[in-house]
N, C-alpha and C positions, 0 to 999 in steps of 0.2 A: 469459547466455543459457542459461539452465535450464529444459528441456523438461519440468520435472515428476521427475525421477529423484534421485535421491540415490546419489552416488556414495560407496561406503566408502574410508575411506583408513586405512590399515593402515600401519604403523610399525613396522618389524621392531626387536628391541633386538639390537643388536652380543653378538656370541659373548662368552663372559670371556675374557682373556686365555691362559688356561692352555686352554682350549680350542681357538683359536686355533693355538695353539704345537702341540699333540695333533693335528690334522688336518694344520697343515703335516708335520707328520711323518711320518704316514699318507701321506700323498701322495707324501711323497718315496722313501720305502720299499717302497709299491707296485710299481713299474713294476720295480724290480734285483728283487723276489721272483718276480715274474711270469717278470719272464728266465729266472732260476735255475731254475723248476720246468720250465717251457719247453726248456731244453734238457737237463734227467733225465728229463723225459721222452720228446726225443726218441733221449736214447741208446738208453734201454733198450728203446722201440721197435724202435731200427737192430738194436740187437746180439741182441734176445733174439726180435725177429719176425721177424726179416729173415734173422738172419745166424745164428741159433739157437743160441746160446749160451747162458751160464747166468744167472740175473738175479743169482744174486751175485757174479758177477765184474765187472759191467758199471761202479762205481766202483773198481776194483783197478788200481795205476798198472803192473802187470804186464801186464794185458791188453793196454792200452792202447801200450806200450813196442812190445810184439810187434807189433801194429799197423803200429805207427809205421816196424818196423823191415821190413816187410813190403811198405810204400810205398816208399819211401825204399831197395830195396837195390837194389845196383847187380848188373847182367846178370853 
């Protein structure tokens, strides 16, 4: 039942292998880098907009201690 038209039919050729492999890969490593940037970035937002600190301390396991220790102490 062909009204006249000509339909194209296109045939994708499959990835190579090794590329294949290269995107799974990509894929899999996107989303943990995403994280990662996602939350240096939102320290350094916390610590250095908010709470006006220095932006080089904002990785230093010092800062963070004091922190910690500043939650956590007791009355």
């Amino acid at each position: 039942m062909s009204n006249g038209k000509q339909t194209k039919t296109t045939k994708k050729r499959p990835l190579p292998k090794g590329w294949r492999i290269a995107l799974r890969i990509c894929r899999s490593l996107i989303f943990p880098l995403l994280l990662i940037i996602g939350l240096y970035a939102g320290l350094r937002i916390g610590y250095v907009r908010f709470g006006g600190g220095d932006p080089s301390d904002v990785l230093q396991w010092e800062t963070w201690k004091h922190m910690l220790d500043l939650v956590f102490a007791e009355n």
